[in-house]
C-alpha positions as CSV (number, residue, x, y, z in Angstrom):
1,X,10.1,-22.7,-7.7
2,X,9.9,-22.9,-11.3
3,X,9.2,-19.5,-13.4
4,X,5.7,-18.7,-14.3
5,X,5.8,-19.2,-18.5
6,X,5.6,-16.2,-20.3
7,X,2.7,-15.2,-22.2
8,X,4.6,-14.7,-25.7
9,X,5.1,-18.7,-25.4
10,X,0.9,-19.4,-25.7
11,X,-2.6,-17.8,-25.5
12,X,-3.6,-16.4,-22.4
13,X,-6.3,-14.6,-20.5
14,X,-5.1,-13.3,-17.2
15,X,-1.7,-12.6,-16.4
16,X,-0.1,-11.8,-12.5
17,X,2.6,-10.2,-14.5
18,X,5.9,-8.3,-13.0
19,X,6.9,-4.5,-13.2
20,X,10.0,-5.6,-15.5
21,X,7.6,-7.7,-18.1
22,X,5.3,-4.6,-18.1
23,X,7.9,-2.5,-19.0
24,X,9.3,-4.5,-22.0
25,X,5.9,-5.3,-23.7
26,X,2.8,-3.9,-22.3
27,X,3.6,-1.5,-25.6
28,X,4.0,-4.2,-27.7
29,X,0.8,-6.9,-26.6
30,X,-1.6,-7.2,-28.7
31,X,-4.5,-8.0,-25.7
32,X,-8.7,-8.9,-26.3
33,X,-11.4,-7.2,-24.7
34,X,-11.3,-9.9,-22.1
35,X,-7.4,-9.8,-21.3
36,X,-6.8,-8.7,-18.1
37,X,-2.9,-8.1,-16.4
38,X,-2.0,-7.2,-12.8
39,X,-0.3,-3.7,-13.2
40,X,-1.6,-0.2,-14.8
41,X,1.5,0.9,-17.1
42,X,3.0,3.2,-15.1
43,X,1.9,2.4,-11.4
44,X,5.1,4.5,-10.5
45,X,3.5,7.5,-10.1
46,X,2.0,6.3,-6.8
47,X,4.5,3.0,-5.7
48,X,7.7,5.1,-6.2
49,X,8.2,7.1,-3.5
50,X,9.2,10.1,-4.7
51,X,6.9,10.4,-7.6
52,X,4.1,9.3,-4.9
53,X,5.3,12.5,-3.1
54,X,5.4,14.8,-5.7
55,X,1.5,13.8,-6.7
56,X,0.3,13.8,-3.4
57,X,1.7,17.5,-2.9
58,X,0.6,18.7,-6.9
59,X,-3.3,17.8,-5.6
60,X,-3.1,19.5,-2.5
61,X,-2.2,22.4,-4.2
62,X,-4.7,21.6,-6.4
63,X,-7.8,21.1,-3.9
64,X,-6.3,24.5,-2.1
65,X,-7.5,26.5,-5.2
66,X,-10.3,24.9,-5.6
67,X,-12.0,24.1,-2.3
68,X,-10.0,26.0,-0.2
69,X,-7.3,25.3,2.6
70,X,-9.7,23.2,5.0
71,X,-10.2,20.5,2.0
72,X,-6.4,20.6,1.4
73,X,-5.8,19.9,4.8
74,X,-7.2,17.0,4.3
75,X,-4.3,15.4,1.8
76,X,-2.1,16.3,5.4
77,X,-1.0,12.6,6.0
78,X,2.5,12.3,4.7
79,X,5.6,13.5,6.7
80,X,7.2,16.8,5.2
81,X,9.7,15.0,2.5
82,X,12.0,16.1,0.1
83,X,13.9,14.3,-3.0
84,X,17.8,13.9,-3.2
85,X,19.9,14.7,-4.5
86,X,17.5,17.3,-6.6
87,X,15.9,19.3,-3.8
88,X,18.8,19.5,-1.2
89,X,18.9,22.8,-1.0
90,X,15.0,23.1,0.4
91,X,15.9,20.2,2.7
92,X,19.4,22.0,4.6
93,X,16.7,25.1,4.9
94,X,14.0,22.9,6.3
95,X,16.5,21.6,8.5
96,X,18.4,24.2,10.0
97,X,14.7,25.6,11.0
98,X,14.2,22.6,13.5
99,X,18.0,21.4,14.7
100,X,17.9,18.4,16.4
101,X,14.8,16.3,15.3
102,X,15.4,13.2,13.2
103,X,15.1,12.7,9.7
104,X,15.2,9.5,7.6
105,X,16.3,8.8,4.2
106,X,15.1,6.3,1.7
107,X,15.8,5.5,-1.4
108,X,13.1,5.7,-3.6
109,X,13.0,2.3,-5.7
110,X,13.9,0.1,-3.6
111,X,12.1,-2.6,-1.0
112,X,12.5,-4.4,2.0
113,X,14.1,-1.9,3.9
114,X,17.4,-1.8,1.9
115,X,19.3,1.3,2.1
116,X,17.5,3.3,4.7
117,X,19.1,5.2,7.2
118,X,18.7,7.8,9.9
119,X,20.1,10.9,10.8
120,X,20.3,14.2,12.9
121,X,23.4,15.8,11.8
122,X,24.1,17.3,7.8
123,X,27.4,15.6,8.0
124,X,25.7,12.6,7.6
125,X,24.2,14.2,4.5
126,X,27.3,15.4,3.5
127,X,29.1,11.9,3.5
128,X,26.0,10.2,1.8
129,X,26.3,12.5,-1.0
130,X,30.2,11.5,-1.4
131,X,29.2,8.1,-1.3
132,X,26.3,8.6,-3.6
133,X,27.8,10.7,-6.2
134,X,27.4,9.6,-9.6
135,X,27.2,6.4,-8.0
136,X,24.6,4.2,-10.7
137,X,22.5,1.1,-9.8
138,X,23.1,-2.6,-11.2
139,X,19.7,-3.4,-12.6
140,X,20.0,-6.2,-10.0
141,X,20.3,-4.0,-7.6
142,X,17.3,-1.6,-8.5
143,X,15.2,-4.6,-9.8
144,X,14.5,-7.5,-7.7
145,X,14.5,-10.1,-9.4
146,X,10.9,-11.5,-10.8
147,X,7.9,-11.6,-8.7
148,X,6.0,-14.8,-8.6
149,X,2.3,-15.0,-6.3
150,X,4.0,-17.8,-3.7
151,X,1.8,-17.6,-1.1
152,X,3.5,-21.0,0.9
153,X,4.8,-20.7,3.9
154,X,8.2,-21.2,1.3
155,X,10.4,-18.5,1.7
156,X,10.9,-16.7,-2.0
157,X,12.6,-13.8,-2.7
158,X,11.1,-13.2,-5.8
159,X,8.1,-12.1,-4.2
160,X,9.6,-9.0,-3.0
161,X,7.3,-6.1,-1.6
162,X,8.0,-3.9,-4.5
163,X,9.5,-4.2,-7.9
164,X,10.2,-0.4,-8.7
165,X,11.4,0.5,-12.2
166,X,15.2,0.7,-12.0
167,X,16.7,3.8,-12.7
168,X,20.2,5.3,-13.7
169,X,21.0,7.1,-10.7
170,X,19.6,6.3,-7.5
171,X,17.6,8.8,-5.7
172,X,16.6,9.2,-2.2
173,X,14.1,11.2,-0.3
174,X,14.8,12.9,2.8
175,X,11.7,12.4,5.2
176,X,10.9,13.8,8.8
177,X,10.6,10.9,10.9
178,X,8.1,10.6,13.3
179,X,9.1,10.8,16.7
180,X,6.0,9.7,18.6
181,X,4.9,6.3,16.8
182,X,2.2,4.5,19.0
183,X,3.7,1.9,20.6
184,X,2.2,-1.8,21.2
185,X,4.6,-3.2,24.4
186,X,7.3,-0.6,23.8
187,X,7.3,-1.8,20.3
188,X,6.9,0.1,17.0
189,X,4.5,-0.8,14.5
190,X,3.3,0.1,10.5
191,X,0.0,-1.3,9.2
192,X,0.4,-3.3,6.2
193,X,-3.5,-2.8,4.4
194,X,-4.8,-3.8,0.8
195,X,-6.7,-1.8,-1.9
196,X,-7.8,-3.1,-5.3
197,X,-8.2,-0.9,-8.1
198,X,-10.4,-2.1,-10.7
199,X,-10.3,1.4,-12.5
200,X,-9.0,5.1,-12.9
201,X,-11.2,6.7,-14.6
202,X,-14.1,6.5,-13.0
203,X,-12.2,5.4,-10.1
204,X,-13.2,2.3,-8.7
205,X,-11.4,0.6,-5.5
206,X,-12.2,-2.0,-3.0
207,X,-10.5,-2.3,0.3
208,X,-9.8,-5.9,1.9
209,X,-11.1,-6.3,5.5
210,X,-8.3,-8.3,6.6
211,X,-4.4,-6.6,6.8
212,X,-1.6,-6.8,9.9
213,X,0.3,-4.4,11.9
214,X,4.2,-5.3,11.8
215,X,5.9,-5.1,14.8
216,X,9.6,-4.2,15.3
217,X,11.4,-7.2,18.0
218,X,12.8,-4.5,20.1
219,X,11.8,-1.8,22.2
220,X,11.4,1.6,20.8
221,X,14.0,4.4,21.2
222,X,15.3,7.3,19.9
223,X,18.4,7.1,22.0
224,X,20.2,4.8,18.9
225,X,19.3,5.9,16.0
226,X,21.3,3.4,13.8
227,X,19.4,0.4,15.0
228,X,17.4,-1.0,12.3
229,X,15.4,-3.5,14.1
230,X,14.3,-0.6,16.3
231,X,12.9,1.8,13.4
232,X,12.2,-0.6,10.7
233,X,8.9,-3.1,10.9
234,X,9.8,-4.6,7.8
235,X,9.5,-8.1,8.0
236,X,12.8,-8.6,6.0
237,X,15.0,-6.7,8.8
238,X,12.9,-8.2,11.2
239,X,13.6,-12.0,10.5
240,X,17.2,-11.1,10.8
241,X,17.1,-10.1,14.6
242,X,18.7,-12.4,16.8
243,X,16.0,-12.8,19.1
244,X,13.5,-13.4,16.2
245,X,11.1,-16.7,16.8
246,X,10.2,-17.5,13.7
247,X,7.1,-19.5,14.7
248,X,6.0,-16.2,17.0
249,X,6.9,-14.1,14.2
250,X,6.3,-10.1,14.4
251,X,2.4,-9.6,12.8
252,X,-0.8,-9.1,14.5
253,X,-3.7,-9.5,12.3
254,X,-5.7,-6.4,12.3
255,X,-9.0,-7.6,13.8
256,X,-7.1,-8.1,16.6
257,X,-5.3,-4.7,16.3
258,X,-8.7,-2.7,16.0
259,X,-9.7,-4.6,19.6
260,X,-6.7,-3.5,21.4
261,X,-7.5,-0.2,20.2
262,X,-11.3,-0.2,21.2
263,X,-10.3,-1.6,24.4
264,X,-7.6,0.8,24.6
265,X,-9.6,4.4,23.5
266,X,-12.8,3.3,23.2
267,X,-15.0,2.9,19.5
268,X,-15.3,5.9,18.5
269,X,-11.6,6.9,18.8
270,X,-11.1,3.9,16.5
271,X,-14.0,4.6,14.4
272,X,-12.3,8.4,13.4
273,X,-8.9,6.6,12.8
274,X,-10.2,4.2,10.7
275,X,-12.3,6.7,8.8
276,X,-8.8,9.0,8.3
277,X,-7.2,5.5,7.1
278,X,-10.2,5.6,4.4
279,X,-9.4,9.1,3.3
280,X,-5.4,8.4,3.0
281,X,-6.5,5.6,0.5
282,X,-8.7,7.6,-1.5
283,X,-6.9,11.4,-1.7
284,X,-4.3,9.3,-2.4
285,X,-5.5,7.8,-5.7
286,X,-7.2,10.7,-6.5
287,X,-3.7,12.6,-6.3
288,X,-2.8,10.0,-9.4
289,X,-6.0,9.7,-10.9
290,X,-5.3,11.8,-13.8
291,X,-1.8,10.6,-14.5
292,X,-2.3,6.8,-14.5
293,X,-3.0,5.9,-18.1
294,X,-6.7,3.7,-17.2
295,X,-6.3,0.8,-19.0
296,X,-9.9,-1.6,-19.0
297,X,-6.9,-4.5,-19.1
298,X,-5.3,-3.6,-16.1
299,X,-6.3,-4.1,-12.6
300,X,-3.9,-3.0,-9.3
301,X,-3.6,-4.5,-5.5
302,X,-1.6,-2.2,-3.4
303,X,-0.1,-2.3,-0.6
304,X,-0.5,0.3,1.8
305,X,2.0,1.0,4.7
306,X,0.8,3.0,7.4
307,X,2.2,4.1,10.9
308,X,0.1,5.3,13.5
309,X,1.3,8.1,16.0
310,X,0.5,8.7,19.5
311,X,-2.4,11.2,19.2
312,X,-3.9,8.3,16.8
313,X,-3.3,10.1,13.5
314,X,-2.5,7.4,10.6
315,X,0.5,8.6,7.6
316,X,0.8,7.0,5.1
317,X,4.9,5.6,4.4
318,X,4.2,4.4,1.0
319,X,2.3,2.1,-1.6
320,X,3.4,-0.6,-2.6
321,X,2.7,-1.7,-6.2
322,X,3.8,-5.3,-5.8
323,X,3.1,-6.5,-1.7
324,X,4.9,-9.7,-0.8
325,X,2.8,-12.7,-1.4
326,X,5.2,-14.6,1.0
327,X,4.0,-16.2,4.1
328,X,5.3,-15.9,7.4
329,X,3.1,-17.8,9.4
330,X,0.3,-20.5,9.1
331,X,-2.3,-16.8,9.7
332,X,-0.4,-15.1,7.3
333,X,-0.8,-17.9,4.8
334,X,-4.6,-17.9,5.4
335,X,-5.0,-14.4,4.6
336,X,-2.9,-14.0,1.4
337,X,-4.7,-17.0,-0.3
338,X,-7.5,-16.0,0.6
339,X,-6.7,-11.8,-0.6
340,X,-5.3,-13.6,-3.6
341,X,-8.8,-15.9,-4.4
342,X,-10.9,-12.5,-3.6
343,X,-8.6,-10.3,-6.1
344,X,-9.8,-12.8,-8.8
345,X,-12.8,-12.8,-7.6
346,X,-13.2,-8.9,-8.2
347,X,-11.4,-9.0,-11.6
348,X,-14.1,-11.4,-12.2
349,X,-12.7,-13.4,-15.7
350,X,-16.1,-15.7,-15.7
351,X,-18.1,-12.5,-16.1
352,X,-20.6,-13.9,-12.9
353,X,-20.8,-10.5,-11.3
354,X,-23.5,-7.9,-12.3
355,X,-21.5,-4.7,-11.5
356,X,-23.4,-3.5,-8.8
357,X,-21.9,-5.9,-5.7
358,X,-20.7,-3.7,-2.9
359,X,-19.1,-6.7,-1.2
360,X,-17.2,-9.4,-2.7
361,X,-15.2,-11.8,-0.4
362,X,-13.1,-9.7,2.0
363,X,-13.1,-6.8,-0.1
364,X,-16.0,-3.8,0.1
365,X,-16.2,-1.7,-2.2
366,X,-15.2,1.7,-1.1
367,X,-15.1,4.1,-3.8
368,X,-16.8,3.7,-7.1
369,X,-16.3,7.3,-8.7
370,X,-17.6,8.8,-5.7
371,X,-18.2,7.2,-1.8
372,X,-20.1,4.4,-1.6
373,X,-22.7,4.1,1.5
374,X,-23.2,1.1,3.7
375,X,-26.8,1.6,3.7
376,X,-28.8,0.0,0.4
377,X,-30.1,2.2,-2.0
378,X,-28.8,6.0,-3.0
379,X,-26.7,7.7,-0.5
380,X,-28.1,10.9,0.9
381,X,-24.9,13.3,0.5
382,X,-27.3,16.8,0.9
383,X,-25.9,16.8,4.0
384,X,-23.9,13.7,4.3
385,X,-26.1,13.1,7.8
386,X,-26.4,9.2,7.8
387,X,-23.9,8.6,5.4
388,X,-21.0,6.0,6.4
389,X,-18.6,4.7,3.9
390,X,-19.0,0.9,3.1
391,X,-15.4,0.1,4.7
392,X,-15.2,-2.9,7.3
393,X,-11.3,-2.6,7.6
394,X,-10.2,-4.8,10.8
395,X,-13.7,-6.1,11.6
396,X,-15.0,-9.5,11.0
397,X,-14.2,-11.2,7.7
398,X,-17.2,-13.7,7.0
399,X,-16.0,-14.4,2.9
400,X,-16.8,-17.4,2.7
401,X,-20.2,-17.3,3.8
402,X,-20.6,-14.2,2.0
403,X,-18.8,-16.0,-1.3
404,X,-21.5,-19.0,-1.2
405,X,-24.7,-16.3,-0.5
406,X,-23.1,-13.8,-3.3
407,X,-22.8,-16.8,-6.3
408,X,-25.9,-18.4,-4.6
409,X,-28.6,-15.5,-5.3
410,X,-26.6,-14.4,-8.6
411,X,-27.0,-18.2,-10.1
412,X,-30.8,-17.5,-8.9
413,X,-31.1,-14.0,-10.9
414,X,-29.5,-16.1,-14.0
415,X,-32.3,-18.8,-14.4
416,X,-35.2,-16.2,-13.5
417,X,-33.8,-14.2,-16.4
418,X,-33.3,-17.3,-18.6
């Protein structure tokens, strides 16, 4: 596939640029009012694990002082974790409290699965940090190589699921791993769901309706901890499995996820899980809100990774700053076109949008410096009684109909006012 052309070599307008181009001349770019490029400058603070981490546990902290410890509680969605080689010391203390349980360690710019491992035992520590001393990246290794939006069935590792920045020495974080994953069939699963920022400050983000579970091709256990196609949904470990069908591949599409639930537990179960899915994506921006420099030329699409555990309670894994635009399957083609027509959609570069949609395509609007109701008109939040947050994640996906309504009744406001 040939290489997107640069935009030093012409004028340009919109750009579905790469972490690596952002990093060399965002500073230098001279862009119009009108520009608009896929990345805020340094997305790192929430799509590099670590750094993710560390923001996520500053606001806590943060919402402890100033709302008190029920509100923090509420930021309680990530597994206790703890960055290597720098905080080591707090890990072997955290760990010698509960012998036995499993941890997992991953490094903190990198994608696909690569370099993740498991563990019970600090000798394993103890060898990593052998291995790993001093040791530096390649800048192959720590950068993929650049990203183009391929969304054919094709396969192209360009479009990996996250370009992180490369860095000198490569860190890892030591996370508890969660024992009790709900299981699908014996099988372990993540949640791979979208959220477009059009803004920081005020925050603005819309959430895509449609999303997949990934499922790992064999059966769950903790009994072998160094199998990868047991712990590890990614699809790039899972294509590898020798009893991978291709054609069957390893994704459910989440409408039909959010049935099997319902069947499973019953509406309102799913209801509350979908409603703590909403508040991971949105403590979770807020934990960056204040350290993402809010660019009006810069627009995000994240990709959220989220496993489910057996009582039903979502955590969030990670965010990922650039999610794989590669299809797997004929369904999995569908709905990245599609997530990639809506994202321009949003970003809007024809100006046909009044500012006030709270659906556009797949995506609703679910935060627009401060929640945004289903109902029409203001929300009542005196009490919050019949407030519900305008978020359809998993449940039908009507776009296009909605698409053809949406233009159809703003062309009609145009000539009215004309």
């Amino acid at each position: 596939m040939e290489k997107p052309p640069e935009p030093s070599e012409g004028e340009w307008d919109f750009y579905w640029c790469d972490v690596s181009w952002l990093r060399e001349n965002f500073d230098h770019t001279y862009m119009d009012e009108h520009v608009r490029i896929s990345h805020f400058r340094n997305h790192y603070e929430l799509t590099r694990k670590n750094y993710m981490v560390k923001n996520l546990k500053r606001f806590r902290k943060q919402l402890e002082r100033e709302a008190g410890k029920l509100e923090a509680a509420k930021c309680d969605f990530f597994p206790k974790t703890f960055e290597m080689p720098c905080e080591y010391h707090l890990f072997v203390e955290e760990f010698r409290k509960n012998p036995g349980i499993t941890w997992i360690m991953k490094p903190v710019a990198r994608s696909q699965g690569k370099g993740i491992f498991l563990f019970r035992r600090l000798k394993d520590i103890m060898d990593w940090r052998k291995g790993n001393a001093g040791k530096k990246l390649t800048s192959l290794e720590a950068q993929p190589a650049r990203s183009t939006a391929n969304p054919s069935g094709s396969h192209d590792a360009r479009s990996s699921d996250d370009q992180k920045e490369d860095i000198p020495v490569e860190n890892y974080v030591a996370q508890r791993y969660i024992e009790n994953p709900y299981l699908i069939g014996g099988r372990k699963f993540d949640l791979r769901v979208y959220v477009l920022v059009m803004s920081y400050i005020p925050l603005r983000a819309w959430l895509y309706r449609d999303g997949f579970a990934r499922f790992s091709n064999t059966r769950f256990t903790l009994s072998s901890i160094d199998d990868q196609y047991v712990h590890l949904t990614n699809v790039a470990v899972q294509k590898t499995s020798p009893d991978y069908h291709p054609k069957k591949g390893c994704k459910w599409m989440l409408q039909r996820f959010r049935q099997y639930l319902a069947s499973k537990h019953g509406p309102e179960a799913v209801e509350t899980l979908f409603s703590d899915m909403d508040n991971i994506f949105i403590r979770s921006l807020q934990s960056v809100q204040k350290v993402i420099i809010s660019d009006k030329h810069c627009f995000e699409l994240y990709g959220y990774d989220i496993l489910i555990d057996q009582d039903l309670k979502p955590w969030l894994l990670e965010v990922n700053a650039s999610p794989s635009l590669t299809a797997s399957s004929q369904e999995d083609y569908e709905l990245k076109t599609c997530l990639l027509e809506d994202t321009l959609h949003v970003v809007d570069m024809e100006a046909r949008l009044t500012g006030r949609e709270k659906r556009v395509g797949g995506f609703d609007l679910m935060w627009n410096d401060g929640p945004v109701s289903r109902e029409e008109g203001p929300p009542d939040l005196s009490g919050m009684g019949n407030f519900v947050t305008n978020t359809h994640l998993g449940c039908v996906n009507d776009r296009k109909k909605q698409l053809r309504q949406l233009f159809r009744s703003l062309q009609g406001q145009k000539k009215a006012s004309s």
